[in-house]
N, C-alpha and C positions, 0 to 999 in steps of 0.2 A: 183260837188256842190261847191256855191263860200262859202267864206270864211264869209259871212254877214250872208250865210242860214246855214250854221254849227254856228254860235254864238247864230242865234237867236232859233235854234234847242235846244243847250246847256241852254241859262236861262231858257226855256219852260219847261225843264226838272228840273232845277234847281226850280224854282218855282211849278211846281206840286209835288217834294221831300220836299220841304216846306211848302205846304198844308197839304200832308197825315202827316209830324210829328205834324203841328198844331194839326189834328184829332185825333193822336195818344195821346198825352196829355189832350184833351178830354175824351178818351175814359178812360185814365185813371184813371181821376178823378171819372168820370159816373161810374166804375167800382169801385172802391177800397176805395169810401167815405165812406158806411157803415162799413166797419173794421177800415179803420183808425180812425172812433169817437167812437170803442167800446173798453172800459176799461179793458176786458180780453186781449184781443190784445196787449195792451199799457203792460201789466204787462209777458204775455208769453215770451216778448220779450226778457226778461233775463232770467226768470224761466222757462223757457225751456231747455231740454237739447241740448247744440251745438251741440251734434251728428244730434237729431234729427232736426236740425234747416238747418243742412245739407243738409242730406239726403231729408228733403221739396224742398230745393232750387235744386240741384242735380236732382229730379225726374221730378220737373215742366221745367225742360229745353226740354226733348223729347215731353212735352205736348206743351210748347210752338213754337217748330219748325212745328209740325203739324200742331197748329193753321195758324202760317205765311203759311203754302204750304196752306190750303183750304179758308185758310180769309187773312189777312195779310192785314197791315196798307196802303201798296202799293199796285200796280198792279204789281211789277211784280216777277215773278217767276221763280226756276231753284235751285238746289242745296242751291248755294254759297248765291242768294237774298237771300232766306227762312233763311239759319244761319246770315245773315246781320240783317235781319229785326229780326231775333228772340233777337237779341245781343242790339239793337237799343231799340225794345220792354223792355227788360230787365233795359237798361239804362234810359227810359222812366219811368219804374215805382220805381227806387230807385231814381231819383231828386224827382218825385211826394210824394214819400213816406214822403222822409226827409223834405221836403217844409213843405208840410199841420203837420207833427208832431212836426216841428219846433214851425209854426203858432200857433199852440194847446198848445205850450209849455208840453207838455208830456214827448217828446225826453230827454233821461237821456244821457245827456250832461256831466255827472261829470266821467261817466264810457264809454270809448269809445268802448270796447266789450258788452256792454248792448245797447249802442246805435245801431251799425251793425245787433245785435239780432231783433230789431224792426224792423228798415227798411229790412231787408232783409225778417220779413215775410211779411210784407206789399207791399212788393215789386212784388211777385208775381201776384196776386189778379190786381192790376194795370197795369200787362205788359201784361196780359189777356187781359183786357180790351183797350188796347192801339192798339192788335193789330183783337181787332173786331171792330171797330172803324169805317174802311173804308164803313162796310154794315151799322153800324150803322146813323152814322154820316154825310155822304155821301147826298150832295146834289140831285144826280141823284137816283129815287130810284131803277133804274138798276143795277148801281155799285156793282160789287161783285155778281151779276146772274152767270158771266161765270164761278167760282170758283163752278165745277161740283164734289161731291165725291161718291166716288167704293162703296162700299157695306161695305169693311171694314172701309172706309172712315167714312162712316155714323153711323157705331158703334163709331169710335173714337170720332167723333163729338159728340155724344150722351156722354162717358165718360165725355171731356170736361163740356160740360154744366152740369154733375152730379158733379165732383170734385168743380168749381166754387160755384155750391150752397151751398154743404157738406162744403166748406170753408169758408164760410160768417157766418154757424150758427154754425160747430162746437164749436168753444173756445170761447161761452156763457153758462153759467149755465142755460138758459131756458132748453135746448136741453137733459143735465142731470136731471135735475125736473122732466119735464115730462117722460123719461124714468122711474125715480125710482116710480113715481105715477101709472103709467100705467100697465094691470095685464096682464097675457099669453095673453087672449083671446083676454083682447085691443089692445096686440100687433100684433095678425095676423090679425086685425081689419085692423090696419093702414096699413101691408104688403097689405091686397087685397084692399082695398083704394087706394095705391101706382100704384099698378099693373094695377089697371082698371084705372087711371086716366093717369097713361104712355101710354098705347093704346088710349085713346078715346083723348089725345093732338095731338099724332103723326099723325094716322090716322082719325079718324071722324069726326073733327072739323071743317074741311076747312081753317085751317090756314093757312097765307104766309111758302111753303117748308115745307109742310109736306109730308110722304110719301107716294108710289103708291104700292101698292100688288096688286099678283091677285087674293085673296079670304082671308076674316077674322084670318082664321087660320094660313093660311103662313105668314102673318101680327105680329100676333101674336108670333108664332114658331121663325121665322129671326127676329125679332126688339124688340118684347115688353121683352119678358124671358131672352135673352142676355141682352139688355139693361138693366132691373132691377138687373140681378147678377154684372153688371158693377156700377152700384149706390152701391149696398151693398158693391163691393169691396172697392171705393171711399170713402164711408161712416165710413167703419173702418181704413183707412189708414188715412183718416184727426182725427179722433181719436185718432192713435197711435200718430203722430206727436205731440198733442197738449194737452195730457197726457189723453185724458178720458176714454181709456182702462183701463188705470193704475188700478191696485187694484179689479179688478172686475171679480167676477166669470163667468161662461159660460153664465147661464143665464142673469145677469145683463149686459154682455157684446153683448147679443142677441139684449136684449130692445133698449140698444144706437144707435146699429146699427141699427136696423129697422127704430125707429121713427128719426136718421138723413138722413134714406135714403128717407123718406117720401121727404123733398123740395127738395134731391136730383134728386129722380124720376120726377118732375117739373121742372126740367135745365135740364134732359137730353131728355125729351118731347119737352121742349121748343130750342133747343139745333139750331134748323133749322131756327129757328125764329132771333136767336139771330147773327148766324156765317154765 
């Protein structure tokens, strides 16, 4: 190979590594705008506790490297890409973070541990987003077909897209309202609400990447039941994080959980649609 077609090899590459991060700051934005204009957000960012501001950031790294192996900003893949792009991912959504809270003038500027507090939860939410990007964003609407997942792939996938949503409405007060308003019975209301509407996205709609079983039931049994206990687990974990367990007995701590698991159950339905 002369030395003309290894250069013109190298910008090719160089320039398509330059596209997928354009789309990666896309995707971020498309991702992570509804948290960055909500004013619980803006205020957790220091009242929250650093432990738990942590352990968020700490947890969402193994979510993020999975996204990069089954989506990822790039094409491509292998161990060392997956933890590049996940690292990239990450670097993508704390400039976005600080940008836009800059822009908003929100960013508390006068405390530089209150400020790290903000962006680093905001930050997540956006390198999600950065690195589903490439299916989203993606001029070709093939791009990202070949990114095939296992079975247990397809549960994580499913977590993903429940954690993302459980993140977006946890740390507003609607989400508590309507739990404290809402009685037993409305609560197992929205539990089979959740349940049938997580089957009838995954399976019966015809959507783009939904999935195939071979009878209702095994459908159900492998995807919809796991699936749902993976929203509930998501649903109280973005809770812990962002205080709204706090203080709350079994029962009121049942309510939060269900009715966040309700648009949970809706990202991890919609979960194929999106990665």
């Amino acid at each position: 190979m002369g030395m003309n077609s290894l250069q013109d090899i190298v910008r090719a590459e160089d320039g398509a590594y330059l596209r997928d991060l354009g789309r990666a700051f896309g995707g971020a934005l498309l991702f992570s705008l509804p948290l960055l204009m909500t004013m619980e957000m803006w205020a957790l960012g220091f009242a929250a506790e650093p432990v738990r501001r942590l352990v968020f950031l700490l947890a969402a790294l193994p979510v993020l490297f999975g996204l990069a192996h089954y989506a990822g900003f790039s094409a491509r893949r292998g161990l060392l890409n997956n933890a590049l792009d996940t690292l990239t991912a990450l670097a993508v959504g704390f400039i976005t973070a600080t940008a836009l809270l800059l822009i908003f003038n929100v960013l508390d500027a006068s405390s530089p541990a209150s400020a790290v507090g903000q962006v680093s939860l905001q930050a997540v939410p956006a390198a999600l987003g950065a690195l589903a990007a490439r299916r989203q964003l993606s001029g070709d609407p093939n791009e990202g077909d070949e990114d095939q997942a296992s079975y247990p792939g397809e549960l994580f996938l499913m977590l993903a897209g429940a954690l993302y949503f459980a993140l977006n409405l946890a740390p507003t007060e609607e989400m508590r309202l309507i739990a404290y308003l809402t009685t037993p019975l409305g609560a197992l209301g929205v539990l089979a609400v959740s349940v049938v509407l997580l089957h009838l996205i995954v399976f019966e709609t015809g959507f783009a990447g939904q999935e195939e079983a071979e009878t209702p039931l095994r459908a159900f049994l492998d995807f919809t039941l796991p699936g749902y206990a993976l929203c509930l687990l998501s649903s109280l974990a973005m809770l812990w994080v962002f205080g709204g367990a706090d203080g709350h007995g079994v029962q009121s701590l049942a309510a939060n959980t269900v009715i966040l698991a309700f648009p949970a159950s809706i990202g991890a339905a919609a979960a194929r649609l999106l990665v």
